[in-house]
Every structure is written in C-alpha cells, then in structure tokens.
PQR file with spaces between the fields and no chain letter, atoms N, CA, C, O and H, PARSE charges and radii, in Angstrom:
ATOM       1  N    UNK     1      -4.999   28.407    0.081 -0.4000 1.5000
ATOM       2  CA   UNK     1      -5.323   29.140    1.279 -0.0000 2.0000
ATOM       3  C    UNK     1      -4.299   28.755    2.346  0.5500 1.7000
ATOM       4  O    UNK     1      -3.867   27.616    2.521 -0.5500 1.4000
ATOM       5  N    UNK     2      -3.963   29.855    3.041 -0.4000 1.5000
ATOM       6  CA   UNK     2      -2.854   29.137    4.501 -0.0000 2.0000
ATOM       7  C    UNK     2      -3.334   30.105    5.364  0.5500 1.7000
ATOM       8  O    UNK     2      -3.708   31.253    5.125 -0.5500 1.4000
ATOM       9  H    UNK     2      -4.314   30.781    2.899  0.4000 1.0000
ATOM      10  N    UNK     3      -3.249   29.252    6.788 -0.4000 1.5000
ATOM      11  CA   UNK     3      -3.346   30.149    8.143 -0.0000 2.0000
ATOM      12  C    UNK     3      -2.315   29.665    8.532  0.5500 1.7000
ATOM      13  O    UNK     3      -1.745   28.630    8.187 -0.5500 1.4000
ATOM      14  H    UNK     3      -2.945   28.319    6.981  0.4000 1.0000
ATOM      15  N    UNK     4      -2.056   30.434    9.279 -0.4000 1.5000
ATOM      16  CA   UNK     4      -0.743   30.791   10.491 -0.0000 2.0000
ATOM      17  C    UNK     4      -1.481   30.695   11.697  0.5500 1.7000
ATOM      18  O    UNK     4      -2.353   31.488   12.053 -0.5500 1.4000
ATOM      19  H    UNK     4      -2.520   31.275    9.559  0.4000 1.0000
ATOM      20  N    UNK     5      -0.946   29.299   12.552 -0.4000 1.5000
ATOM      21  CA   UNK     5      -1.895   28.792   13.449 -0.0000 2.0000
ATOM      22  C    UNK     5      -0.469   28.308   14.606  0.5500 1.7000
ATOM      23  O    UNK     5      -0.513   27.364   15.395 -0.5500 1.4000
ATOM      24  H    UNK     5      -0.238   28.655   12.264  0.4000 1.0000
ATOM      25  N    UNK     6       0.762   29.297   14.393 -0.4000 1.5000
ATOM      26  CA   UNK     6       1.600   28.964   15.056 -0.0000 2.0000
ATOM      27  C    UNK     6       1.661   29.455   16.696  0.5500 1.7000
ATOM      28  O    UNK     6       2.241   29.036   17.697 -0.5500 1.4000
ATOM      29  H    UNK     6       0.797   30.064   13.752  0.4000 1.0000
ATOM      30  N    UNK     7       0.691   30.628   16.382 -0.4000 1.5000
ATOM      31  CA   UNK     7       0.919   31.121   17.987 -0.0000 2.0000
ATOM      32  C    UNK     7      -0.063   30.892   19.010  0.5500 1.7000
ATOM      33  O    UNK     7       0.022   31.210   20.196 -0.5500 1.4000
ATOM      34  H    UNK     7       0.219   30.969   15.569  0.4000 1.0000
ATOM      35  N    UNK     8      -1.401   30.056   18.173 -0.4000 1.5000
ATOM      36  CA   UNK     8      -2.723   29.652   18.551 -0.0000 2.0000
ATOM      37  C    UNK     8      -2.191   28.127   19.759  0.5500 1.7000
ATOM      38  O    UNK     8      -1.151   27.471   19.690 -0.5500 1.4000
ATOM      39  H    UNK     8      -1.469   29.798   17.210  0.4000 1.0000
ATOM      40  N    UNK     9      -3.197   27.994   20.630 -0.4000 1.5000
ATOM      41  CA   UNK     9      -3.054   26.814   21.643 -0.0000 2.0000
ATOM      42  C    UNK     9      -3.767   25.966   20.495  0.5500 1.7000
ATOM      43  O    UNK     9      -4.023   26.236   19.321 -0.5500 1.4000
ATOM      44  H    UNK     9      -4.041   28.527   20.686  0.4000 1.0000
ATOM      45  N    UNK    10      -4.001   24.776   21.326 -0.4000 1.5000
ATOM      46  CA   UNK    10      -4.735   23.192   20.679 -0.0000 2.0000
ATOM      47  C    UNK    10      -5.912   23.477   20.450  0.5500 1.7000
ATOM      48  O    UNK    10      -6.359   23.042   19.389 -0.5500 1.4000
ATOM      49  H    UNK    10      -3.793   24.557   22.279  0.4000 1.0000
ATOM      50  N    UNK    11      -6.949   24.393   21.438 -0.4000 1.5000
ATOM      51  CA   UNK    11      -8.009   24.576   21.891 -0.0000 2.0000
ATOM      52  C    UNK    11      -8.790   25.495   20.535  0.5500 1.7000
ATOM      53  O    UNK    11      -9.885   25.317   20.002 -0.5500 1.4000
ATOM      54  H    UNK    11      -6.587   24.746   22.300  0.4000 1.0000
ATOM      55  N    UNK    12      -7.617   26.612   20.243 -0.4000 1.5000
ATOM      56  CA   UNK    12      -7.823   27.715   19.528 -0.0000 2.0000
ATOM      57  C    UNK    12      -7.632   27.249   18.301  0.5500 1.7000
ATOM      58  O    UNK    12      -8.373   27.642   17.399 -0.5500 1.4000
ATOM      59  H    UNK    12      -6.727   26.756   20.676  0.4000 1.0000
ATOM      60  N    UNK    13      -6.152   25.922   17.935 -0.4000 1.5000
ATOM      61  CA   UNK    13      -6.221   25.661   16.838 -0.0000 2.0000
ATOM      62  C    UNK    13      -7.220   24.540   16.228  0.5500 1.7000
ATOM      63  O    UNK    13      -7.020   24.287   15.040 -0.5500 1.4000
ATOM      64  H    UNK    13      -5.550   25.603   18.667  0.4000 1.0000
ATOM      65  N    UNK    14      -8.246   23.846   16.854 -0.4000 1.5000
ATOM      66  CA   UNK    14      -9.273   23.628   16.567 -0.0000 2.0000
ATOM      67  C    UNK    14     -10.744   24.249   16.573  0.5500 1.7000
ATOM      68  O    UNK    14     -11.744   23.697   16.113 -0.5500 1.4000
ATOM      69  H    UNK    14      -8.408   24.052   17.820  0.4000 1.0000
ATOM      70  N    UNK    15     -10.683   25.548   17.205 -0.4000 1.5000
ATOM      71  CA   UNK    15     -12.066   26.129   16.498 -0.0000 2.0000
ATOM      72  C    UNK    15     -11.445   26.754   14.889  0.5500 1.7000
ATOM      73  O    UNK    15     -12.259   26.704   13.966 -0.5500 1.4000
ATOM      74  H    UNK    15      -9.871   25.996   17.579  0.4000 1.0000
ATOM      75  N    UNK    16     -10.560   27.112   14.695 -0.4000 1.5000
ATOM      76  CA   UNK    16      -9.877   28.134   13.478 -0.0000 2.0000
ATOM      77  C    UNK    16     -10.165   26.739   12.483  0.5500 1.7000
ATOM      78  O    UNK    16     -10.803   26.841   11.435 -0.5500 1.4000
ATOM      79  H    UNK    16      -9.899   27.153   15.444  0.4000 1.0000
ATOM      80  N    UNK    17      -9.594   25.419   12.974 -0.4000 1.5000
ATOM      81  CA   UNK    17      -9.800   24.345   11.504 -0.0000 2.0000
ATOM      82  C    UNK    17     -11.659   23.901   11.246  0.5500 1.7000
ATOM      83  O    UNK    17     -12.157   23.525   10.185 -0.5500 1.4000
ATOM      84  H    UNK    17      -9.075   25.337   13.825  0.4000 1.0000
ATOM      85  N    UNK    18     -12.346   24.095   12.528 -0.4000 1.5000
ATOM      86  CA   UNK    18     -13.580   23.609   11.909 -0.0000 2.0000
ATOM      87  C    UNK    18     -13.971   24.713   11.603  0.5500 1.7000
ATOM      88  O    UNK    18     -14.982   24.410   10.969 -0.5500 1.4000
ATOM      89  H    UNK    18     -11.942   24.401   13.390  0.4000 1.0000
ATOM      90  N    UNK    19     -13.900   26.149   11.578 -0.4000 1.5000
ATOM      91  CA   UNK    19     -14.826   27.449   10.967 -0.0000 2.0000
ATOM      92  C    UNK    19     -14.359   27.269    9.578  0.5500 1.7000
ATOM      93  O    UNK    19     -15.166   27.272    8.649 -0.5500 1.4000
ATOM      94  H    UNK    19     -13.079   26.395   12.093  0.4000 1.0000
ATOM      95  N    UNK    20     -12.968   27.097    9.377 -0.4000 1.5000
ATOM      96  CA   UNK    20     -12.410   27.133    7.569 -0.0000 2.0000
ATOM      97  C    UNK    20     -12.908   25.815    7.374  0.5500 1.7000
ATOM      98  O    UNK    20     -13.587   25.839    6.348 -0.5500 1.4000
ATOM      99  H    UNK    20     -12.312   27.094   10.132  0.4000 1.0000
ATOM     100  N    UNK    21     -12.895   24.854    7.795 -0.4000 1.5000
ATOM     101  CA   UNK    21     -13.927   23.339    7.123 -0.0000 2.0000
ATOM     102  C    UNK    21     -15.140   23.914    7.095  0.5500 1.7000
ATOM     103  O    UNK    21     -15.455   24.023    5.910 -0.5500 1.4000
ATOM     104  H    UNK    21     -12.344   24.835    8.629  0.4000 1.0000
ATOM     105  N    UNK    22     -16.008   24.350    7.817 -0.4000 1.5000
ATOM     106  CA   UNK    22     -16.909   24.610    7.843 -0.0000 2.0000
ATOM     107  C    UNK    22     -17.787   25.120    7.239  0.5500 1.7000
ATOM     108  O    UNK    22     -18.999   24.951    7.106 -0.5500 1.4000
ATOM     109  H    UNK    22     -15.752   24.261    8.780  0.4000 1.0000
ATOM     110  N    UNK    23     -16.382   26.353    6.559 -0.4000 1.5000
ATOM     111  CA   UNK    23     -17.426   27.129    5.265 -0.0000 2.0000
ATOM     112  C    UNK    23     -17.037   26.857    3.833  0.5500 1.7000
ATOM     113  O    UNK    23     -17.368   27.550    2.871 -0.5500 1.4000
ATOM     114  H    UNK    23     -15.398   26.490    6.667  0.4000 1.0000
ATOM     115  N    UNK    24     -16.038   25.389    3.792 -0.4000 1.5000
ATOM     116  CA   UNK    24     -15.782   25.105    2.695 -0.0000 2.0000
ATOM     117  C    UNK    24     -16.280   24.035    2.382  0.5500 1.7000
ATOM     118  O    UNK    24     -15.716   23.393    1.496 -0.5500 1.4000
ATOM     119  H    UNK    24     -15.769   24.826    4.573  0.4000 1.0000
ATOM     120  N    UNK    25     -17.685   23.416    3.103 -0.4000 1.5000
ATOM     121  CA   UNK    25     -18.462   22.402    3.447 -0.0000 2.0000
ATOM     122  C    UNK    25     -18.804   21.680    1.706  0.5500 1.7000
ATOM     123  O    UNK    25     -19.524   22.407    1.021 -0.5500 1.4000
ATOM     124  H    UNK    25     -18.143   23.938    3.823  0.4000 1.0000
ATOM     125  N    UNK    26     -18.418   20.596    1.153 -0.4000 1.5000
ATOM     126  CA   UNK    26     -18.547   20.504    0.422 -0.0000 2.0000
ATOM     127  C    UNK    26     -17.714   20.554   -0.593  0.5500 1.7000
ATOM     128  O    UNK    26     -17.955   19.725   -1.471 -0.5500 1.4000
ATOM     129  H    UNK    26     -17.833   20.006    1.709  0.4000 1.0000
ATOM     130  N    UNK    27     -16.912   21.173   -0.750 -0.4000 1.5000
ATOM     131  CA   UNK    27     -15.692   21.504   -1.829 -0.0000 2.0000
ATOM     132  C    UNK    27     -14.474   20.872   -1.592  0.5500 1.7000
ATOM     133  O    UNK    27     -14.166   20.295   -0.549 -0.5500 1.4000
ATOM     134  H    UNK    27     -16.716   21.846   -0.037  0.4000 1.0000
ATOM     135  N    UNK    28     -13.688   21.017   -2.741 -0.4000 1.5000
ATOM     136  CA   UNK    28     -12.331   20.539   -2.607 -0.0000 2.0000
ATOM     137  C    UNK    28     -11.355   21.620   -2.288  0.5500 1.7000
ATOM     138  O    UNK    28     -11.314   22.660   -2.945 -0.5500 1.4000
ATOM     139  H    UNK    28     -13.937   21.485   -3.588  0.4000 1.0000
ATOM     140  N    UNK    29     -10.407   21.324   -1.071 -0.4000 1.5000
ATOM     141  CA   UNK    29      -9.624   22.343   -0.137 -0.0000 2.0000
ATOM     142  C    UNK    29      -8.119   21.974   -0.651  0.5500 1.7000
ATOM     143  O    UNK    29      -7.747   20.811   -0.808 -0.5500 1.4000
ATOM     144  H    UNK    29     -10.440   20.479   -0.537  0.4000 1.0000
ATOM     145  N    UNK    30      -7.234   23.214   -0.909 -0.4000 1.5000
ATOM     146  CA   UNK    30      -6.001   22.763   -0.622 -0.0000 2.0000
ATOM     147  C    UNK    30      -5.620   23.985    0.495  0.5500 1.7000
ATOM     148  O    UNK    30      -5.704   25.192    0.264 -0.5500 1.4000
ATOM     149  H    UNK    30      -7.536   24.159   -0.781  0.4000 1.0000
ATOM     150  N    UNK    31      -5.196   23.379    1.721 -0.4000 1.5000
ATOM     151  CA   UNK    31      -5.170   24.792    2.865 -0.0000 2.0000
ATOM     152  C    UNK    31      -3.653   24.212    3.632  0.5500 1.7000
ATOM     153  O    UNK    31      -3.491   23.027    3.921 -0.5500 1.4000
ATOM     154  H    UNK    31      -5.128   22.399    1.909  0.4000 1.0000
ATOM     155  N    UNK    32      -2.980   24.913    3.796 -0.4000 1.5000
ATOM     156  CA   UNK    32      -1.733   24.622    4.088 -0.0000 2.0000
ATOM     157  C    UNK    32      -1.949   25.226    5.820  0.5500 1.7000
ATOM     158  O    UNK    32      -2.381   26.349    6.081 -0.5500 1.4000
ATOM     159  H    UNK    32      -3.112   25.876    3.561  0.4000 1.0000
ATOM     160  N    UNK    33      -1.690   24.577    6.471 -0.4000 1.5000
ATOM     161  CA   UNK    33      -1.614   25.491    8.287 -0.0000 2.0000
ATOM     162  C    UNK    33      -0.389   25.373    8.634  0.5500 1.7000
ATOM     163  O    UNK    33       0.276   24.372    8.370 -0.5500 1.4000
ATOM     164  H    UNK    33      -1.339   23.665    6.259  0.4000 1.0000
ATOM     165  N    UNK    34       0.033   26.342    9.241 -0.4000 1.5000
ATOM     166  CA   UNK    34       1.414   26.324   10.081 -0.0000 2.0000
ATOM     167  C    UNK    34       0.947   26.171   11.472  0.5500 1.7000
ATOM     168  O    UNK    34       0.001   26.796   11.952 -0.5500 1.4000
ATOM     169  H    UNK    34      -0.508   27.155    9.456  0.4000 1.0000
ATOM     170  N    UNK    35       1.505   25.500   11.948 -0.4000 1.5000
ATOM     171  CA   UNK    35       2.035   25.752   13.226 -0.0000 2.0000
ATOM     172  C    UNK    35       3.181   25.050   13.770  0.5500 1.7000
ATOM     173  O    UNK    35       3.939   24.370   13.079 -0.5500 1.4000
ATOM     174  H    UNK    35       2.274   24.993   11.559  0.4000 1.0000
ATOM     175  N    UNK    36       3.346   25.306   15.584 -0.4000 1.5000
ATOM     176  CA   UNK    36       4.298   25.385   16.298 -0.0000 2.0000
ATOM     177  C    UNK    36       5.125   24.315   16.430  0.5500 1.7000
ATOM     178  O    UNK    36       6.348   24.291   16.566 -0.5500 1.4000
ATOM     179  H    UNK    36       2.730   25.859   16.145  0.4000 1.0000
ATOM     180  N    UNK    37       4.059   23.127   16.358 -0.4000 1.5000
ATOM     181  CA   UNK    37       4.660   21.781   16.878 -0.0000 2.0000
ATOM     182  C    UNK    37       4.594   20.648   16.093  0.5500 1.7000
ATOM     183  O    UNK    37       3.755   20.625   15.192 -0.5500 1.4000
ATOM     184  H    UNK    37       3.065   23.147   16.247  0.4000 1.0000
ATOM     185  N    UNK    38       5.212   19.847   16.241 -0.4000 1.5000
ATOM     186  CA   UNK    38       5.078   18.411   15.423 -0.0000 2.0000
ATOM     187  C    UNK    38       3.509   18.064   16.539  0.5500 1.7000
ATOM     188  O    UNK    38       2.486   18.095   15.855 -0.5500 1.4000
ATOM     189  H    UNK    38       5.893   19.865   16.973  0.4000 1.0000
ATOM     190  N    UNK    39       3.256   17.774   18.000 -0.4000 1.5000
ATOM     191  CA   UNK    39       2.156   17.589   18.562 -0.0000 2.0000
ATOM     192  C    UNK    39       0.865   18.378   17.697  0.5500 1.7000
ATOM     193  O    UNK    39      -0.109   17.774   17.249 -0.5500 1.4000
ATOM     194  H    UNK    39       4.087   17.748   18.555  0.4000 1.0000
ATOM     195  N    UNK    40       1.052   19.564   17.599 -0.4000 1.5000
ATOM     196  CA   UNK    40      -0.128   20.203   16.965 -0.0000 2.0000
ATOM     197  C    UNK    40      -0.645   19.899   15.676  0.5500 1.7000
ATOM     198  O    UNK    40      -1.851   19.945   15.434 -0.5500 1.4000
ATOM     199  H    UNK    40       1.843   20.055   17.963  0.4000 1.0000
ATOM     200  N    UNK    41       0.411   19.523   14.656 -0.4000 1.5000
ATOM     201  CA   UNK    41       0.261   19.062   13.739 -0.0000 2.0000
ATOM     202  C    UNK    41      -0.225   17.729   13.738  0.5500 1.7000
ATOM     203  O    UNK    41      -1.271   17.673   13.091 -0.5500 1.4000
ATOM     204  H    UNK    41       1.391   19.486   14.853  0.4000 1.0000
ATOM     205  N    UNK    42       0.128   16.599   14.221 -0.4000 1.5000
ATOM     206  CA   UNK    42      -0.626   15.424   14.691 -0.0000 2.0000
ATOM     207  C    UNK    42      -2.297   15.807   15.121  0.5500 1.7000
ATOM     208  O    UNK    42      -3.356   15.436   14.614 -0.5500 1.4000
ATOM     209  H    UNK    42       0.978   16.644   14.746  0.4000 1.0000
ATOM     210  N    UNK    43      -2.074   16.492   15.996 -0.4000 1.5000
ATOM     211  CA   UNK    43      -3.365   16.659   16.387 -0.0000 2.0000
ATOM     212  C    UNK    43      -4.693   17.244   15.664  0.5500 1.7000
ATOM     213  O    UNK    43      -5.917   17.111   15.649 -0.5500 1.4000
ATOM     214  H    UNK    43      -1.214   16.794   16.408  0.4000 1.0000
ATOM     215  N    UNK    44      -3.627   17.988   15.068 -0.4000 1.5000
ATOM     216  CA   UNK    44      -4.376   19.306   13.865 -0.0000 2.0000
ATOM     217  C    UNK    44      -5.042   17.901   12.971  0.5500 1.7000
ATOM     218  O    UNK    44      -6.250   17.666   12.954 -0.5500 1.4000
ATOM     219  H    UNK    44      -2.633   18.096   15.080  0.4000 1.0000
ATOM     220  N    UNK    45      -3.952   17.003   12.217 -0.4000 1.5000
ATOM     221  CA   UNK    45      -4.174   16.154   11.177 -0.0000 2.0000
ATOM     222  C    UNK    45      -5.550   14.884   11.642  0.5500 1.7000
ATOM     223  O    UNK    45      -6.121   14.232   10.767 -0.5500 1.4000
ATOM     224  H    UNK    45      -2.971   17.193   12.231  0.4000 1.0000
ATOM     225  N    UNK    46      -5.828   14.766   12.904 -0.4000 1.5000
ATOM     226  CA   UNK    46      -6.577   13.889   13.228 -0.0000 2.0000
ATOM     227  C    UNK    46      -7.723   14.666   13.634  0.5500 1.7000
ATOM     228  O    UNK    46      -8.674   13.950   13.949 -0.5500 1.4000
ATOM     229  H    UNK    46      -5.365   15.296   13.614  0.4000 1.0000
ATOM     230  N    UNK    47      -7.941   15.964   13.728 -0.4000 1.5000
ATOM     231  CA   UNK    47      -9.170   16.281   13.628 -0.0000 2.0000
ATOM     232  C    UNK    47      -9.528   16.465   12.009  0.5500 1.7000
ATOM     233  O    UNK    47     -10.499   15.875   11.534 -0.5500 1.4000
ATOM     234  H    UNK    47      -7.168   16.545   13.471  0.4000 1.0000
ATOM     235  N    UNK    48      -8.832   17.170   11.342 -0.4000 1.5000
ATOM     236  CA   UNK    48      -8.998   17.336    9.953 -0.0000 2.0000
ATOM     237  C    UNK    48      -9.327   15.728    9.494  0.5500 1.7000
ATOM     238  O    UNK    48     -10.342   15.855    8.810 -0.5500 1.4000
ATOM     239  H    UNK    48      -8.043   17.649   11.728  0.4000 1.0000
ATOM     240  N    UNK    49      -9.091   14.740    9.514 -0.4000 1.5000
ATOM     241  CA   UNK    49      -9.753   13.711    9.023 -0.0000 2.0000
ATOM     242  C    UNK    49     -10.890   12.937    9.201  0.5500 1.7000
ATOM     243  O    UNK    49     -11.439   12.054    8.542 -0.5500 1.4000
ATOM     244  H    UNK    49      -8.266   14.637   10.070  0.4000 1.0000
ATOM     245  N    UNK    50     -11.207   13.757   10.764 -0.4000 1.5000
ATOM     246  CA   UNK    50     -12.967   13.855   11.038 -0.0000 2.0000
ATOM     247  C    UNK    50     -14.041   14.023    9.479  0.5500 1.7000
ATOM     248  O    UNK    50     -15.003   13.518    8.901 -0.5500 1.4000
ATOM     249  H    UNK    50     -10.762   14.475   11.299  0.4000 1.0000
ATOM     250  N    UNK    51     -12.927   15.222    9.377 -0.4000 1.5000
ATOM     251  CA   UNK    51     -13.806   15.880    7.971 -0.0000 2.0000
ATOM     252  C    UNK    51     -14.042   15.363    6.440  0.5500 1.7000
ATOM     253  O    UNK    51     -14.615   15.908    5.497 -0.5500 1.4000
ATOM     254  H    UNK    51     -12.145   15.633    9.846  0.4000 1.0000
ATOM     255  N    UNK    52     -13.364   14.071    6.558 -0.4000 1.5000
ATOM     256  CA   UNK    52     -12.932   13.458    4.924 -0.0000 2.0000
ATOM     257  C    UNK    52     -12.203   13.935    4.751  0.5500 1.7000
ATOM     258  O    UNK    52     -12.627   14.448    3.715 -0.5500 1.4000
ATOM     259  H    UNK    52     -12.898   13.629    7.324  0.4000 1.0000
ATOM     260  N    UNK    53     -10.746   14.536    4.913 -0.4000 1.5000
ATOM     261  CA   UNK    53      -9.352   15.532    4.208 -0.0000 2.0000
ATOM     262  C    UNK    53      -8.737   14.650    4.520  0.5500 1.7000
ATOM     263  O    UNK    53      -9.001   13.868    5.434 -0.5500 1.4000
ATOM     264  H    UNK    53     -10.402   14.120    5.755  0.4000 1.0000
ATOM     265  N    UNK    54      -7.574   14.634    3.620 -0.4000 1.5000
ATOM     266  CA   UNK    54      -6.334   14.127    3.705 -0.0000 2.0000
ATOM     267  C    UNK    54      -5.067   15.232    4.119  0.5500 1.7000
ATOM     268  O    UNK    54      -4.811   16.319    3.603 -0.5500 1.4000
ATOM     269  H    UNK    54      -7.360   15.269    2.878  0.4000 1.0000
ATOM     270  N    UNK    55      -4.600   14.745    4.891 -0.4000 1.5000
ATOM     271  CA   UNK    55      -3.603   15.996    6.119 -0.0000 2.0000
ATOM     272  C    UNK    55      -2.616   15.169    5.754  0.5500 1.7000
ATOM     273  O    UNK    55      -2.867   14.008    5.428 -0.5500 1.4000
ATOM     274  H    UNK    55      -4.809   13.861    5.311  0.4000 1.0000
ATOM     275  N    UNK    56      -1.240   15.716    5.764 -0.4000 1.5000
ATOM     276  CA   UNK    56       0.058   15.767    5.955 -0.0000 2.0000
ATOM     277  C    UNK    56       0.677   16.429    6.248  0.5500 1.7000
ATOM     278  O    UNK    56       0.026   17.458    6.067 -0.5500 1.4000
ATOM     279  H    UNK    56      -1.037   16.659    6.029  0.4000 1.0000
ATOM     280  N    UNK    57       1.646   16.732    6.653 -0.4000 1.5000
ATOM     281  CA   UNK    57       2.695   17.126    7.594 -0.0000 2.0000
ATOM     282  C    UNK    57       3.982   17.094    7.017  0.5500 1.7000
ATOM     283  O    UNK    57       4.641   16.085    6.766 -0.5500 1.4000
ATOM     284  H    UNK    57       2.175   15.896    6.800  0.4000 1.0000
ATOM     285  N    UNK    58       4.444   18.863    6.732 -0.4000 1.5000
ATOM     286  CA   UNK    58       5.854   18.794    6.487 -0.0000 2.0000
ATOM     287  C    UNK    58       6.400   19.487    7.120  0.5500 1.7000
ATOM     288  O    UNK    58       5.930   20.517    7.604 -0.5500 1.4000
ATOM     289  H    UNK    58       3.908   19.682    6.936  0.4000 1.0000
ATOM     290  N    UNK    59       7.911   18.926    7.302 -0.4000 1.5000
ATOM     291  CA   UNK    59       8.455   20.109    8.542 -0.0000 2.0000
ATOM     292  C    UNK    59       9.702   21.076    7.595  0.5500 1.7000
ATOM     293  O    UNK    59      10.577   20.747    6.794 -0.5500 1.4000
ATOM     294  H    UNK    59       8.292   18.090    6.909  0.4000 1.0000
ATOM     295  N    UNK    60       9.247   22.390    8.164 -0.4000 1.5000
ATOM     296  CA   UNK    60       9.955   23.244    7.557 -0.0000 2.0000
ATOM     297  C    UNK    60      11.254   23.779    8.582  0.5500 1.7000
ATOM     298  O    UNK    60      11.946   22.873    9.047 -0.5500 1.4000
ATOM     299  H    UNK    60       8.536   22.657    8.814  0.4000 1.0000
ATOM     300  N    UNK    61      11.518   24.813    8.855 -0.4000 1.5000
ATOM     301  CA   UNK    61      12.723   25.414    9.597 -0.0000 2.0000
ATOM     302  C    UNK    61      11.838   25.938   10.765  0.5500 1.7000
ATOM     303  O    UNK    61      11.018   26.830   10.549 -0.5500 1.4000
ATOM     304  H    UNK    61      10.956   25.549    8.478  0.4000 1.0000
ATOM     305  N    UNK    62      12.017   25.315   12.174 -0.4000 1.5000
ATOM     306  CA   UNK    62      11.083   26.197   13.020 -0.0000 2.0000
ATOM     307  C    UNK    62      10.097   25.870   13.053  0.5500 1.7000
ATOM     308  O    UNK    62       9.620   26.233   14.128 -0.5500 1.4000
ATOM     309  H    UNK    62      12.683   24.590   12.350  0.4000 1.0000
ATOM     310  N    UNK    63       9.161   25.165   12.283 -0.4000 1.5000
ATOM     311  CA   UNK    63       7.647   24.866   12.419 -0.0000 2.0000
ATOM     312  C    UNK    63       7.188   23.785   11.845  0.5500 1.7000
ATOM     313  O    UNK    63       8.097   23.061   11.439 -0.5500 1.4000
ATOM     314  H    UNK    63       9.548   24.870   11.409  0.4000 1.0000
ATOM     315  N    UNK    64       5.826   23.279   11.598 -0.4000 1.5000
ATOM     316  CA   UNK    64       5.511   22.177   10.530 -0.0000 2.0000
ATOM     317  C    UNK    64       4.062   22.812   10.165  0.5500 1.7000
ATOM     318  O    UNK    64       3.370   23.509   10.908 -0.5500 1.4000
ATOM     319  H    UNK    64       5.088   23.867   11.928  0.4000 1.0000
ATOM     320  N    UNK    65       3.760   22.381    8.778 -0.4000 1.5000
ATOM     321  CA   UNK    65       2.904   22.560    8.195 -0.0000 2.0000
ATOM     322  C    UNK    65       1.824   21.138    7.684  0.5500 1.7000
ATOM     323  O    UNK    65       1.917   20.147    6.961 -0.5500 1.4000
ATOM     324  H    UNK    65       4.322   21.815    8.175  0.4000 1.0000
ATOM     325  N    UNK    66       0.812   21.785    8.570 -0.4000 1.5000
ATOM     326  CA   UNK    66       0.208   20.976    7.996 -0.0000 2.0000
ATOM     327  C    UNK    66      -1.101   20.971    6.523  0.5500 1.7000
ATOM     328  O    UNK    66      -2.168   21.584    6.544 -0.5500 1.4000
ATOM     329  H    UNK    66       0.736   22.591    9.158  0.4000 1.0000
ATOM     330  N    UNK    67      -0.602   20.135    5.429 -0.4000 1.5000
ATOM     331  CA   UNK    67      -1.179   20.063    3.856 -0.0000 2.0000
ATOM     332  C    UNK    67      -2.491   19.180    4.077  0.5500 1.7000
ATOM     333  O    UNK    67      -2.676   17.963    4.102 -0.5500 1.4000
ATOM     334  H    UNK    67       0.265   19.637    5.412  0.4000 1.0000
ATOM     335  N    UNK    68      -3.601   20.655    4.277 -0.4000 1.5000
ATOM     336  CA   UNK    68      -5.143   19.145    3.936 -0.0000 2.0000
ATOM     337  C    UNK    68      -5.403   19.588    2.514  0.5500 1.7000
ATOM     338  O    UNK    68      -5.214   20.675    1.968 -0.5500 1.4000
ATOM     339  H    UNK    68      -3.451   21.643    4.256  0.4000 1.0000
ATOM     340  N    UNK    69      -5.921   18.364    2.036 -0.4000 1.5000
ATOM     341  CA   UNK    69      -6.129   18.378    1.142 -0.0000 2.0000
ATOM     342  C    UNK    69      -7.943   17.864    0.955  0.5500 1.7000
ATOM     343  O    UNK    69      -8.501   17.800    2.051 -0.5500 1.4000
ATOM     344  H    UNK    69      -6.074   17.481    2.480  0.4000 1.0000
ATOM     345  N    UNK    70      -8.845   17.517   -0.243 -0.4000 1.5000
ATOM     346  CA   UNK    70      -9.664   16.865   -0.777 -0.0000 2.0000
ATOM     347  C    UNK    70     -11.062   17.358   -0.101  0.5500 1.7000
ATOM     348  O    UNK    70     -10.986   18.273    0.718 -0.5500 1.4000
ATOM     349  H    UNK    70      -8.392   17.569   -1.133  0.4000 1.0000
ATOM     350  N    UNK    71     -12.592   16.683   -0.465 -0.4000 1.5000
ATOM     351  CA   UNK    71     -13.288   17.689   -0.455 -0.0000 2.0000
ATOM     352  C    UNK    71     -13.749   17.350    1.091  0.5500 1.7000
ATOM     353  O    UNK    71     -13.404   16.364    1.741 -0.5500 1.4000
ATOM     354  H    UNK    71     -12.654   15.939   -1.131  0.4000 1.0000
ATOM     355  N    UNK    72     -14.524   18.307    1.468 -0.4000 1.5000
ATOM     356  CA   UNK    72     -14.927   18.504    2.771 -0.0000 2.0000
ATOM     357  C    UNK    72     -16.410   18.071    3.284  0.5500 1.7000
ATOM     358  O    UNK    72     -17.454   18.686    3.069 -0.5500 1.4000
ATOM     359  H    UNK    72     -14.803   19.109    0.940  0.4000 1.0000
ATOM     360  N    UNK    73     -16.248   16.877    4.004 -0.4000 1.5000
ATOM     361  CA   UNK    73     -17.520   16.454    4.848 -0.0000 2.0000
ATOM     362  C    UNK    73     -17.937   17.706    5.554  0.5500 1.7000
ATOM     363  O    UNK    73     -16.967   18.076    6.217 -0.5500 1.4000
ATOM     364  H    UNK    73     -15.400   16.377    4.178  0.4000 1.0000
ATOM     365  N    UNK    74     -18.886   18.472    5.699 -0.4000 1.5000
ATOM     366  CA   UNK    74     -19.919   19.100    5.964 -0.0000 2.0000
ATOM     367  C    UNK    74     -19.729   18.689    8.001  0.5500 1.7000
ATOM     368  O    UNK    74     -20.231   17.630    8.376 -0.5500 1.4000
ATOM     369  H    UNK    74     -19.673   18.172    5.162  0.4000 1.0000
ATOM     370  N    UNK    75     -19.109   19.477    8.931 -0.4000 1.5000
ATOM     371  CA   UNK    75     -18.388   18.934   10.079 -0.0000 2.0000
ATOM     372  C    UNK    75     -19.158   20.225   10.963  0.5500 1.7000
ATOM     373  O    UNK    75     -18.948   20.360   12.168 -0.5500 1.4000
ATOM     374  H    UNK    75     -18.701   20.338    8.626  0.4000 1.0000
C-alpha cells in the first residue's frame, strides 16, 4: 500500500497515518508514505511507532519515504 502524503501539512499527515493504522488494526502492514521532508518523515516515523510498526526512512530524489512495516497495535 503507499500514500502520497507529500503535499499534506504535519497536522493532515497525522490524521491520514492513524485512519490507515486504524483500519489495519491488528494485521501486518507493509505501507510505504511519501512525503516532503526529512522533518515529516521523522515525525511521521515517531507517531507510527505509537502503533507497534517499525518505520524507516529512505530518501529518494526530491522526497523521503517513509517504510512501516509489522503488525498494528489497535491506535
């Protein structure tokens, strides 16, 4: 699964990560997110580990992506 979470603020890109945690409550996720910033991605990655996921961060041309992975605390 991937969203494109590059043109979204901080605000926006945390309701978009807990609705997709949210309804994958329980399962094992591989969800790739883009966005804008190395900040967002940090930020992105430390809410996602609220959830039990494992987040990483790769930077591509222009953006970074952030890789959660594993199953999902119920958030």
């Amino acid at each position: 699964m991937t969203l494109d979470a590059r043109g979204l603020g901080s605000r926006e890109l945390f309701v978009k990560l807990k609705e997709l945690l949210s309804s994958q409550c329980g399962r094992d996720v591989f969800i790739e997110v883009m966005v804008a910033s190395y900040q967002d991605a940090r930020q992105g990655r430390a809410f996602v580990s609220m959830s039990g996921c494992r987040a990483d961060i790769q930077e591509k041309e222009g953006y970074y992506v952030l890789l959660i992975s594993g199953n999902v605390c119920c958030i």
